[in-house]
VEXSEGU-737209 format. One record per atom (N, C-alpha, C): residue number from 1; residue in one letter; atom name; x, y, z. Coordinates in nm, 2 decimals, always signed. Atoms other than C-alpha are relative to their C-alpha. Example, Ala and Ser with C-alpha at 12.3 -4.5 7.8 and 13.67 -1.06 7.14 Angstrom:
2
(atom 1 'A' 'N' (+0.09 -0.12 +0.00));
(atom 1 'A' 'CA' (+1.23 -0.45 +0.78));
(atom 1 'A' 'C' (+0.09 +0.12 +0.00));
(atom 2 'S' 'N' (-0.09 -0.11 +0.00));
(atom 2 'S' 'CA' (+1.37 -0.11 +0.71));
(atom 2 'S' 'C' (-0.08 +0.11 +0.08));
***
This chain:
123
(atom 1 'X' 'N' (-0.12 -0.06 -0.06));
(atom 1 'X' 'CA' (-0.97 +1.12 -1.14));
(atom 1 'X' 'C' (+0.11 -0.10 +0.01));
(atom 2 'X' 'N' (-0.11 +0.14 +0.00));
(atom 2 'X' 'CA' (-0.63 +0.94 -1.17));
(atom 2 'X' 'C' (+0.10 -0.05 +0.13));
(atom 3 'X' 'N' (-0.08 +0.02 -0.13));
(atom 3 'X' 'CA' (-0.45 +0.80 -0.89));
(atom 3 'X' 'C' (+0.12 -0.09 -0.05));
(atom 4 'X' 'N' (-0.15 +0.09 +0.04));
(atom 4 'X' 'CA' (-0.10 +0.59 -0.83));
(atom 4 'X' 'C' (-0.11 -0.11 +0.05));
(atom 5 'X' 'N' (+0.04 +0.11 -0.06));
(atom 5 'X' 'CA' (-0.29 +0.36 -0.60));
(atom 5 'X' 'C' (-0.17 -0.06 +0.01));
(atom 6 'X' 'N' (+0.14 +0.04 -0.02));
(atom 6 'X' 'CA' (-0.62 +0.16 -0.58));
(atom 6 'X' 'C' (+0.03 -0.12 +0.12));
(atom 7 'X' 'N' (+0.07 +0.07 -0.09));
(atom 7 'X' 'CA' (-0.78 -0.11 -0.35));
(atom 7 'X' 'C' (-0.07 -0.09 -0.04));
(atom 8 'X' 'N' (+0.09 +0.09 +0.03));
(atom 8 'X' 'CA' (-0.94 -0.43 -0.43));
(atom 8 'X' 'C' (-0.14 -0.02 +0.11));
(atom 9 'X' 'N' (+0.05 +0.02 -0.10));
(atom 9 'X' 'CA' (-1.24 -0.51 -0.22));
(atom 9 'X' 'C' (+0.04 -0.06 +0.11));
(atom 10 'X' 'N' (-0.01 +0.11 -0.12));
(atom 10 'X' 'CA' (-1.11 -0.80 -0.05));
(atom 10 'X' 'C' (+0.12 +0.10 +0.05));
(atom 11 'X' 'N' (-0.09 -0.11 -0.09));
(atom 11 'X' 'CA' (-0.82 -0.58 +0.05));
(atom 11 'X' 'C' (-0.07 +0.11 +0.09));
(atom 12 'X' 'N' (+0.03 -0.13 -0.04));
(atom 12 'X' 'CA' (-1.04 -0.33 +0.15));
(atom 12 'X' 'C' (-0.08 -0.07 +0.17));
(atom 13 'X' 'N' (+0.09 +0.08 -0.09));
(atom 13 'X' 'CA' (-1.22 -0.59 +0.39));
(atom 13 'X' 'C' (+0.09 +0.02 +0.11));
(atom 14 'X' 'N' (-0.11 -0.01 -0.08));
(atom 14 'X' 'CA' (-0.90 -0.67 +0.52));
(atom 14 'X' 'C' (+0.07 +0.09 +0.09));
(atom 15 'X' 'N' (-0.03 -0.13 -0.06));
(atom 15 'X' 'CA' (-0.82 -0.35 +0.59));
(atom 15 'X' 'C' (-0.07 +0.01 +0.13));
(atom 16 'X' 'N' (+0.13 -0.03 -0.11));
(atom 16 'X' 'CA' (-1.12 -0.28 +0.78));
(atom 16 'X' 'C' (+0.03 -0.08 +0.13));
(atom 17 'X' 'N' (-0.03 +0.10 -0.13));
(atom 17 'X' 'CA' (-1.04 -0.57 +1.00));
(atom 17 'X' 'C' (+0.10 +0.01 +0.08));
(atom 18 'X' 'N' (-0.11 -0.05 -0.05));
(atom 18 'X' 'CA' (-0.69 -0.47 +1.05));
(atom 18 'X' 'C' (-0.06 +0.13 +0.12));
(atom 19 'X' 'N' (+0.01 -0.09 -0.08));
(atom 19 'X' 'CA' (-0.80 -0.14 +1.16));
(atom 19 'X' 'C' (-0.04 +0.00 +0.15));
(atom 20 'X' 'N' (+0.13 +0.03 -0.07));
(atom 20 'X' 'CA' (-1.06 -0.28 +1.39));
(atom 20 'X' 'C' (+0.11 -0.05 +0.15));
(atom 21 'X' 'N' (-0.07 +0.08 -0.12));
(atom 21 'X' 'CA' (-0.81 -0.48 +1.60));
(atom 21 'X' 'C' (+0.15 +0.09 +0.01));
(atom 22 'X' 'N' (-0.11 -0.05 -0.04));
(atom 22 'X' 'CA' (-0.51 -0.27 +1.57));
(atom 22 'X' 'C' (+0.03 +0.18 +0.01));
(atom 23 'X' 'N' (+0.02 -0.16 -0.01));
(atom 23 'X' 'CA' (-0.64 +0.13 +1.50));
(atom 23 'X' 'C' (+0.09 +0.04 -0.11));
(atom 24 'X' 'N' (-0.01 -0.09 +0.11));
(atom 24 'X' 'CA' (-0.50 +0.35 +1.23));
(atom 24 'X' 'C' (+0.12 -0.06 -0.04));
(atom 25 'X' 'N' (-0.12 +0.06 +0.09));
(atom 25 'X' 'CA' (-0.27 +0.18 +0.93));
(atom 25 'X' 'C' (+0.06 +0.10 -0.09));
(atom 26 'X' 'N' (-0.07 -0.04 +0.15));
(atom 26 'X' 'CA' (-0.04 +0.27 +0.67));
(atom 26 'X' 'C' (+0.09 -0.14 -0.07));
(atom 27 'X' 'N' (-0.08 +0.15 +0.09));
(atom 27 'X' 'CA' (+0.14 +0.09 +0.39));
(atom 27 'X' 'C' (+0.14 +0.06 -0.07));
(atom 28 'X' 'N' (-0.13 -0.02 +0.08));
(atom 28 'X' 'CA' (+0.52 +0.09 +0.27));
(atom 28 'X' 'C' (+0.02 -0.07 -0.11));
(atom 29 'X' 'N' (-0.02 +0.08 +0.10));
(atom 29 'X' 'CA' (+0.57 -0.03 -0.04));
(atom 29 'X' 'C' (+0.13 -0.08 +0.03));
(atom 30 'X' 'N' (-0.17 +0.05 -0.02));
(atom 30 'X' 'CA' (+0.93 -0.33 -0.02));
(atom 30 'X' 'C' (+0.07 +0.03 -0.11));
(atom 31 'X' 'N' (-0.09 +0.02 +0.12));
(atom 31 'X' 'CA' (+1.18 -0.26 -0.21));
(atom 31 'X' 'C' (+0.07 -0.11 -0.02));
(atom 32 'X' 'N' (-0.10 +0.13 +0.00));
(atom 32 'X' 'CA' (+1.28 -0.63 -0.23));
(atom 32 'X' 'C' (+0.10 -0.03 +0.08));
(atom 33 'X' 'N' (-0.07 +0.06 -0.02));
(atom 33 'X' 'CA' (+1.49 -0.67 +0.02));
(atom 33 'X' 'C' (-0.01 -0.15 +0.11));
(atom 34 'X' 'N' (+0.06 +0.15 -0.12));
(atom 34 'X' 'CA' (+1.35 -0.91 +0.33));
(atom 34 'X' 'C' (-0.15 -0.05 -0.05));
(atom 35 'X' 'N' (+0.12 -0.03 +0.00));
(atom 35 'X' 'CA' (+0.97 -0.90 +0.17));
(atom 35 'X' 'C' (-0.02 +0.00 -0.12));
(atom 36 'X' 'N' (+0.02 -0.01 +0.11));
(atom 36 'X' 'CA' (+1.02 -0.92 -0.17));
(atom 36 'X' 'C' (-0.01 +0.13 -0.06));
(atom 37 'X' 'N' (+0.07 -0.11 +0.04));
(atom 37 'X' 'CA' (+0.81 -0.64 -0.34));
(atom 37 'X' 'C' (-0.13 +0.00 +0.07));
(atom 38 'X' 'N' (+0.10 -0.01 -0.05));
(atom 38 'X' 'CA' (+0.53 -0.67 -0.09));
(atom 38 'X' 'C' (-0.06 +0.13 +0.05));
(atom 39 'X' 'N' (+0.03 -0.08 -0.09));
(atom 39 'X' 'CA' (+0.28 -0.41 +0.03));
(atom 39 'X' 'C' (+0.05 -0.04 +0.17));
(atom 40 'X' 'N' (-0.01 +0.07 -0.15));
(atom 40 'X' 'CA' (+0.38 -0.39 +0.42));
(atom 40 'X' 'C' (-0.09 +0.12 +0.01));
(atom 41 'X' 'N' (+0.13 -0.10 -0.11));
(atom 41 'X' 'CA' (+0.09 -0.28 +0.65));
(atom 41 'X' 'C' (+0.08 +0.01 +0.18));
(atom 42 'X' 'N' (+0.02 -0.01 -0.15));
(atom 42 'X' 'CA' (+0.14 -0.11 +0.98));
(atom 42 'X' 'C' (-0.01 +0.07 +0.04));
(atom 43 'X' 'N' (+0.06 -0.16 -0.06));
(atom 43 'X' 'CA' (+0.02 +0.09 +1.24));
(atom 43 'X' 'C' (+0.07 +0.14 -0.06));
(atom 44 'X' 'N' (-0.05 -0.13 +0.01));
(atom 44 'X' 'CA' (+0.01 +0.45 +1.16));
(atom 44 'X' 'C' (+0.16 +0.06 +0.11));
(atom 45 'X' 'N' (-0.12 -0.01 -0.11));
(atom 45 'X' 'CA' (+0.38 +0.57 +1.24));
(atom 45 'X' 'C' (+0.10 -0.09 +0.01));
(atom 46 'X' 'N' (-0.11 +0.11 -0.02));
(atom 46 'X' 'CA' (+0.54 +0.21 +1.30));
(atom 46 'X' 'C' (+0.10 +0.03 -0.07));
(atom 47 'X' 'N' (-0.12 -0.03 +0.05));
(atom 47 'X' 'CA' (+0.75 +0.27 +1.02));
(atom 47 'X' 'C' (+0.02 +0.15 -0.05));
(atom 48 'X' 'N' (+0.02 -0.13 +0.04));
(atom 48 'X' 'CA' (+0.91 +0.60 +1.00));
(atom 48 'X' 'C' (+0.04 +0.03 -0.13));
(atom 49 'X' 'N' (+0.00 -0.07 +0.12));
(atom 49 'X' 'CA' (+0.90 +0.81 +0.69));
(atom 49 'X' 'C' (+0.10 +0.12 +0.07));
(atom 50 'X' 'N' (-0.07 -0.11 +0.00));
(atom 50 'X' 'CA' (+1.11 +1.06 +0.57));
(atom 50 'X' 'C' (+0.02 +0.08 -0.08));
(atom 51 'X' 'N' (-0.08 -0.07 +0.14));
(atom 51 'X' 'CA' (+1.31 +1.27 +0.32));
(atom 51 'X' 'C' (+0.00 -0.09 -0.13));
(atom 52 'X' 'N' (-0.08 +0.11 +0.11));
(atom 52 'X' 'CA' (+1.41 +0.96 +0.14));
(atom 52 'X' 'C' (-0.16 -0.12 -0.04));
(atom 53 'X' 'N' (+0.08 +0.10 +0.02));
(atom 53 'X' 'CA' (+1.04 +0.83 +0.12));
(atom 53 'X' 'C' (-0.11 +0.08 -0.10));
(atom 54 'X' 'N' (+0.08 -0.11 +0.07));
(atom 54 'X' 'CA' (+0.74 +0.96 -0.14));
(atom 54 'X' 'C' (-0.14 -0.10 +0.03));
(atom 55 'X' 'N' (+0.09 +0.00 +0.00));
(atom 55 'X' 'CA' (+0.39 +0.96 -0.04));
(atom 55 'X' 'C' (-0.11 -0.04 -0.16));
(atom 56 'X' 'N' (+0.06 +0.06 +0.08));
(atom 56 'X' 'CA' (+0.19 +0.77 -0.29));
(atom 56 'X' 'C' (-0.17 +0.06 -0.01));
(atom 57 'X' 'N' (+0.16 +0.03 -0.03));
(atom 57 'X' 'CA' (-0.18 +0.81 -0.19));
(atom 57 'X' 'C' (+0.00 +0.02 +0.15));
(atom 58 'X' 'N' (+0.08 +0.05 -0.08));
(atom 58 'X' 'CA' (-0.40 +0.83 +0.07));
(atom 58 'X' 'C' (-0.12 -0.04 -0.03));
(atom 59 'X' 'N' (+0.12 +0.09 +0.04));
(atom 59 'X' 'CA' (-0.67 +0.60 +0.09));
(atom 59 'X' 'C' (-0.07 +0.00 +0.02));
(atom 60 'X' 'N' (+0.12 +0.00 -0.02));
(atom 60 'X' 'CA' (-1.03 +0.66 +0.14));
(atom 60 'X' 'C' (-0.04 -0.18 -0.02));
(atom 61 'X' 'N' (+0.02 +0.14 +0.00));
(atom 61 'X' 'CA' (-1.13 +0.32 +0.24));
(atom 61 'X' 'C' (-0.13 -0.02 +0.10));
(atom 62 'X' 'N' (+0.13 -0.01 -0.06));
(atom 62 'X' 'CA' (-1.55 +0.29 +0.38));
(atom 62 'X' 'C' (+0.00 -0.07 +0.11));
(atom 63 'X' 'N' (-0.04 +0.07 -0.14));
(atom 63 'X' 'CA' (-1.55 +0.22 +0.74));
(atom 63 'X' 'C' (+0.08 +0.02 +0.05));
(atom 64 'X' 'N' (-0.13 -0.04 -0.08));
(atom 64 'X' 'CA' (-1.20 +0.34 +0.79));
(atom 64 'X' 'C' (+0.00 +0.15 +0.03));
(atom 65 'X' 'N' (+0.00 -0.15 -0.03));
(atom 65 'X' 'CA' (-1.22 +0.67 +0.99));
(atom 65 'X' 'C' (+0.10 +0.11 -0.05));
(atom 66 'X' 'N' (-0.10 -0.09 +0.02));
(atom 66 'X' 'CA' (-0.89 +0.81 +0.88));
(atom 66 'X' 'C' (+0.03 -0.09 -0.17));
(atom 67 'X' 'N' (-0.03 +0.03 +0.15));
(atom 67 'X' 'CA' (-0.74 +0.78 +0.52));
(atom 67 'X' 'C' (+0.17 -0.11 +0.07));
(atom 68 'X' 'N' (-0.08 +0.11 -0.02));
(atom 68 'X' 'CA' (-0.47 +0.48 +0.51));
(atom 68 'X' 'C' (+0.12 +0.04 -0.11));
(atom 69 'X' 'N' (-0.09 -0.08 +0.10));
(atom 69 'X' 'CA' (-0.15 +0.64 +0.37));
(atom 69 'X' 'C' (+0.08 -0.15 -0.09));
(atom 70 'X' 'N' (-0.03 +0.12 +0.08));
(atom 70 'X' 'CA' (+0.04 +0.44 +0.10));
(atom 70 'X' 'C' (+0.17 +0.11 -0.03));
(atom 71 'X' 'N' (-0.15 -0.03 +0.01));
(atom 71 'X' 'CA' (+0.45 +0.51 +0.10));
(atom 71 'X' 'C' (+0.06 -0.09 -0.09));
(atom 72 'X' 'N' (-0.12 +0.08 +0.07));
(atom 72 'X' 'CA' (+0.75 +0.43 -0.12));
(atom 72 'X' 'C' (+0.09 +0.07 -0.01));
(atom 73 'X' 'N' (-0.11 -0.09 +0.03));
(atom 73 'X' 'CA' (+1.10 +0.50 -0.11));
(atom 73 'X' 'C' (+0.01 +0.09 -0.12));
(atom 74 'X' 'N' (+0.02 -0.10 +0.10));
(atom 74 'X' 'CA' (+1.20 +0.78 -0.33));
(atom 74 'X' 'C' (+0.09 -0.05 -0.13));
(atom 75 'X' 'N' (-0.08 +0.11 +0.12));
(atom 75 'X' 'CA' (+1.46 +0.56 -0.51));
(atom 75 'X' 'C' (-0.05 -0.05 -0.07));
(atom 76 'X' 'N' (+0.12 +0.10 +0.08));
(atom 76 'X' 'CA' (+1.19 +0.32 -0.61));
(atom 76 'X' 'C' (-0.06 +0.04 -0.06));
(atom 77 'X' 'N' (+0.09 -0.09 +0.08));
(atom 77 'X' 'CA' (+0.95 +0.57 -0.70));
(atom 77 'X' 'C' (+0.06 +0.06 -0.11));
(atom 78 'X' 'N' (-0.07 -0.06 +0.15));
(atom 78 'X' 'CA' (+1.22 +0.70 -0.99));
(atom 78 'X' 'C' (-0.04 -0.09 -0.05));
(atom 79 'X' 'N' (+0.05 +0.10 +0.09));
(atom 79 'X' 'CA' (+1.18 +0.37 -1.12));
(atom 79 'X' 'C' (-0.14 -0.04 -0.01));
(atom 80 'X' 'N' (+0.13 +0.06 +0.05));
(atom 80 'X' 'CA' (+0.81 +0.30 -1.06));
(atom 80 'X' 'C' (-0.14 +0.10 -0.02));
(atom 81 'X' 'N' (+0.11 -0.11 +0.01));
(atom 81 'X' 'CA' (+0.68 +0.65 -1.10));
(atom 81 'X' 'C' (-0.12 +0.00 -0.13));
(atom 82 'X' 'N' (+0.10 +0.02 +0.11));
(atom 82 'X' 'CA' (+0.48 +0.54 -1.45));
(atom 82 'X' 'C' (-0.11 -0.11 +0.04));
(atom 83 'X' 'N' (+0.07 +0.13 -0.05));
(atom 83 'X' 'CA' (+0.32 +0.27 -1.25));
(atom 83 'X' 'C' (-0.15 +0.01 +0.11));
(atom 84 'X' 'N' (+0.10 +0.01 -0.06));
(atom 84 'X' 'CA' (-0.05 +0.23 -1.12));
(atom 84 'X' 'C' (+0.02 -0.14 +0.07));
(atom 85 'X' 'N' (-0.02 +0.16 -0.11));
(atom 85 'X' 'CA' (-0.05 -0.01 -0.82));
(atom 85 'X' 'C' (-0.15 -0.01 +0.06));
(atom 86 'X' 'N' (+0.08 +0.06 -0.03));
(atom 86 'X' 'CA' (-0.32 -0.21 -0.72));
(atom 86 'X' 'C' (-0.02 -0.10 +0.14));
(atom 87 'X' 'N' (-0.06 +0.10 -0.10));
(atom 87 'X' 'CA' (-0.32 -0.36 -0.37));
(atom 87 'X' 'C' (-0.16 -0.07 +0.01));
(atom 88 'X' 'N' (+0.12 +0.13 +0.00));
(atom 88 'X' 'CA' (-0.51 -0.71 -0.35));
(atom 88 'X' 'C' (+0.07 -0.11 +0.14));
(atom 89 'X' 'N' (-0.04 +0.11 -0.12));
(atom 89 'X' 'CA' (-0.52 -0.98 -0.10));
(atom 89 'X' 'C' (-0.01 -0.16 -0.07));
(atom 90 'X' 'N' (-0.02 +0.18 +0.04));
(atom 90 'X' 'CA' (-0.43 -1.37 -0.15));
(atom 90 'X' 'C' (-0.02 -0.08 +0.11));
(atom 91 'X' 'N' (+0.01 +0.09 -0.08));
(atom 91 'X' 'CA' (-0.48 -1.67 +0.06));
(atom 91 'X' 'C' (+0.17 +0.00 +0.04));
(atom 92 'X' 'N' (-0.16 +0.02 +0.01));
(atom 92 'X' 'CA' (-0.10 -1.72 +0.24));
(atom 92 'X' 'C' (+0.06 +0.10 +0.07));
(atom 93 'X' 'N' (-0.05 -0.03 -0.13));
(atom 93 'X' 'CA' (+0.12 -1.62 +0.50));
(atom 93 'X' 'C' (+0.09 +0.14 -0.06));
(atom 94 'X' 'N' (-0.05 -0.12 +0.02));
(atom 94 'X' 'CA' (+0.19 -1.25 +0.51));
(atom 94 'X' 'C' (+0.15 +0.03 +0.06));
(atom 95 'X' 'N' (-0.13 -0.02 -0.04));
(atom 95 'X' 'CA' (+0.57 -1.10 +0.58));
(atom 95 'X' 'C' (-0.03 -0.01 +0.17));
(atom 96 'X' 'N' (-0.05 +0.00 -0.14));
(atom 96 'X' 'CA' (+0.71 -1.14 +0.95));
(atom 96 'X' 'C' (-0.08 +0.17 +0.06));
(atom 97 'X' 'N' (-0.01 -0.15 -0.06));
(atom 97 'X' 'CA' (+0.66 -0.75 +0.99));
(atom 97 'X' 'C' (-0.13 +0.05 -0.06));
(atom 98 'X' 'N' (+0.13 -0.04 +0.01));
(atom 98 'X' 'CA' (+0.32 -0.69 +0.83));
(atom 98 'X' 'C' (-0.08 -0.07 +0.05));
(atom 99 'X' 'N' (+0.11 +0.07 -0.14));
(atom 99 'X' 'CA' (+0.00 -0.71 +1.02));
(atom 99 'X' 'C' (-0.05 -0.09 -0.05));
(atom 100 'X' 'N' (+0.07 +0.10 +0.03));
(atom 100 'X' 'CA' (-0.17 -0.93 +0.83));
(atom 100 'X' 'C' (+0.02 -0.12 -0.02));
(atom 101 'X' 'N' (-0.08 +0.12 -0.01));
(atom 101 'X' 'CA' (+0.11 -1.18 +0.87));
(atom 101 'X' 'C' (-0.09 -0.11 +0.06));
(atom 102 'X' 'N' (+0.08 +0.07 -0.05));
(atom 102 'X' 'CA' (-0.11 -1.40 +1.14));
(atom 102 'X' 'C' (-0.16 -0.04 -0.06));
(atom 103 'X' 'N' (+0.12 +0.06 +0.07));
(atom 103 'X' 'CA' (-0.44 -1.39 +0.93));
(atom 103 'X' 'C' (-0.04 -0.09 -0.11));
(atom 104 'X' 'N' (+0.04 +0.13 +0.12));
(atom 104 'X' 'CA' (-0.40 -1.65 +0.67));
(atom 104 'X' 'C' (+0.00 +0.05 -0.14));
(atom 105 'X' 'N' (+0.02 -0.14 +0.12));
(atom 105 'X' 'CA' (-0.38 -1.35 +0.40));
(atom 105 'X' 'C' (+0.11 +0.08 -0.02));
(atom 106 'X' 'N' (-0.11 -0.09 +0.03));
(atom 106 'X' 'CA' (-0.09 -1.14 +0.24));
(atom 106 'X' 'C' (-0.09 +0.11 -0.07));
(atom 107 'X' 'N' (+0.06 -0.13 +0.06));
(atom 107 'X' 'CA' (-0.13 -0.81 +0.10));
(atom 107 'X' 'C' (+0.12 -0.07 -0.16));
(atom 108 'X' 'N' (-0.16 -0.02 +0.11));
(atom 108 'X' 'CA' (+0.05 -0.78 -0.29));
(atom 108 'X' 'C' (-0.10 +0.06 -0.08));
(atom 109 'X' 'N' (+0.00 -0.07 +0.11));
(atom 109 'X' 'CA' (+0.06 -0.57 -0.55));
(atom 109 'X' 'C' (+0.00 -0.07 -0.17));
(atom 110 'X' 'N' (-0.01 +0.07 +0.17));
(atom 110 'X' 'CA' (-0.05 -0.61 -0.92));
(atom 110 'X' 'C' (+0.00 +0.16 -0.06));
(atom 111 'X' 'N' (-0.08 -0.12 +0.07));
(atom 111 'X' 'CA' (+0.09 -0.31 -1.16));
(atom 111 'X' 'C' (-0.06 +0.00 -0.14));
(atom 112 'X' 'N' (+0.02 -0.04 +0.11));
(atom 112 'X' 'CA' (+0.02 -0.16 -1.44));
(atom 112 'X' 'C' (+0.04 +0.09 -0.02));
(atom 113 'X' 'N' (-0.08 -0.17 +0.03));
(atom 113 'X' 'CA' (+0.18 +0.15 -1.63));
(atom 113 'X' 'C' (-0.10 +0.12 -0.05));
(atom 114 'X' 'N' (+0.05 -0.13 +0.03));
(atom 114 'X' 'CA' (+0.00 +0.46 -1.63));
(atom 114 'X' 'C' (-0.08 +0.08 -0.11));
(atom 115 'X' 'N' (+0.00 -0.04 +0.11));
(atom 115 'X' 'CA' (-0.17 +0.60 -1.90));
(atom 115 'X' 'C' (+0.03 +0.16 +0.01));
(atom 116 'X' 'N' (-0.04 -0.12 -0.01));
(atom 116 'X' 'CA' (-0.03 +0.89 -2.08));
(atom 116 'X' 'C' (-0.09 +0.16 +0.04));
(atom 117 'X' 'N' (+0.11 -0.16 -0.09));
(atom 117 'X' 'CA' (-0.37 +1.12 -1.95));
(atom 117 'X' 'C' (+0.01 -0.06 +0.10));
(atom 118 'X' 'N' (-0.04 +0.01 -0.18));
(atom 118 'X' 'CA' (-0.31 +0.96 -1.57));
(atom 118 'X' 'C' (+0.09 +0.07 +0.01));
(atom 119 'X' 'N' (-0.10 -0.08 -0.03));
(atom 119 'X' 'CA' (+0.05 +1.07 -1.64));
(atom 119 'X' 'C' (-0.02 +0.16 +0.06));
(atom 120 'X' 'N' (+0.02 -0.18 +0.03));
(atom 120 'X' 'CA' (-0.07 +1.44 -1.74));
(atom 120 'X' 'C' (-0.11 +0.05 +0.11));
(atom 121 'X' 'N' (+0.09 -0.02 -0.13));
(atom 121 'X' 'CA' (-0.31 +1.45 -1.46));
(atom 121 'X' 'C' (+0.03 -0.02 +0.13));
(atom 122 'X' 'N' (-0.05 -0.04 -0.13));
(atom 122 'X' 'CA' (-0.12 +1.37 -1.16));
(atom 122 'X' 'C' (+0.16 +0.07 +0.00));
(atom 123 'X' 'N' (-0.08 -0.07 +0.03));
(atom 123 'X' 'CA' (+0.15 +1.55 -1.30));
(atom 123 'X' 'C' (+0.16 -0.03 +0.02));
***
């Protein structure tokens, strides 16, 4: 089945730990402006969603009770709607405003473009 978004393990660890100490996450994708192009993690809610934002995924992630939603503006998503994203973790100090800023670990994204049966499959 084809998705926008996947999960590396080590991310998925991270996750787990996140949740553990702070309870139910989500992720905004940046649009470059304070954050670069980083995933940002935070609590379910912290940042609000809206009209102007498009639902990427949710995340079935083992050990995480609830699915872990994955956001991106709708602006962004014109331009990176052919795009399979990949969220991985690195050694190295996460954004000011994502949780995993204090753990010694950033969240980012590695990309790839879609293939034309992903395309035709999530439509």
């Amino acid at each position: 089945m084809a998705s926008r978004v996947d999960v590396t393990p080590a991310a998925a660890d991270l996750m787990r730990q996140l949740r553990g100490q702070h309870g139910p996450l989500m992720f905004h994708q940046s649009g470059g402006c304070c954050d670069g192009s980083s995933p940002m993690c935070y609590l379910e809610g912290e940042f609000r969603t809206g009209a102007s934002d498009v639902l990427l995924q949710s995340l079935a992630i083992e050990g995480v009770p609830e699915p872990i939603t994955f956001w991106m503006s709708a602006a962004q998503f014109a331009l990176w709607k052919h795009t399979h994203l990949t969220v991985d973790v690195v050694p190295g100090r996460g954004s000011g405003f994502s949780l995993e800023a204090p753990e010694g670990f950033r969240f980012l994204i590695r990309s790839r473009l879609l293939t034309e049966a992903e395309l035709a499959e999530l439509g």
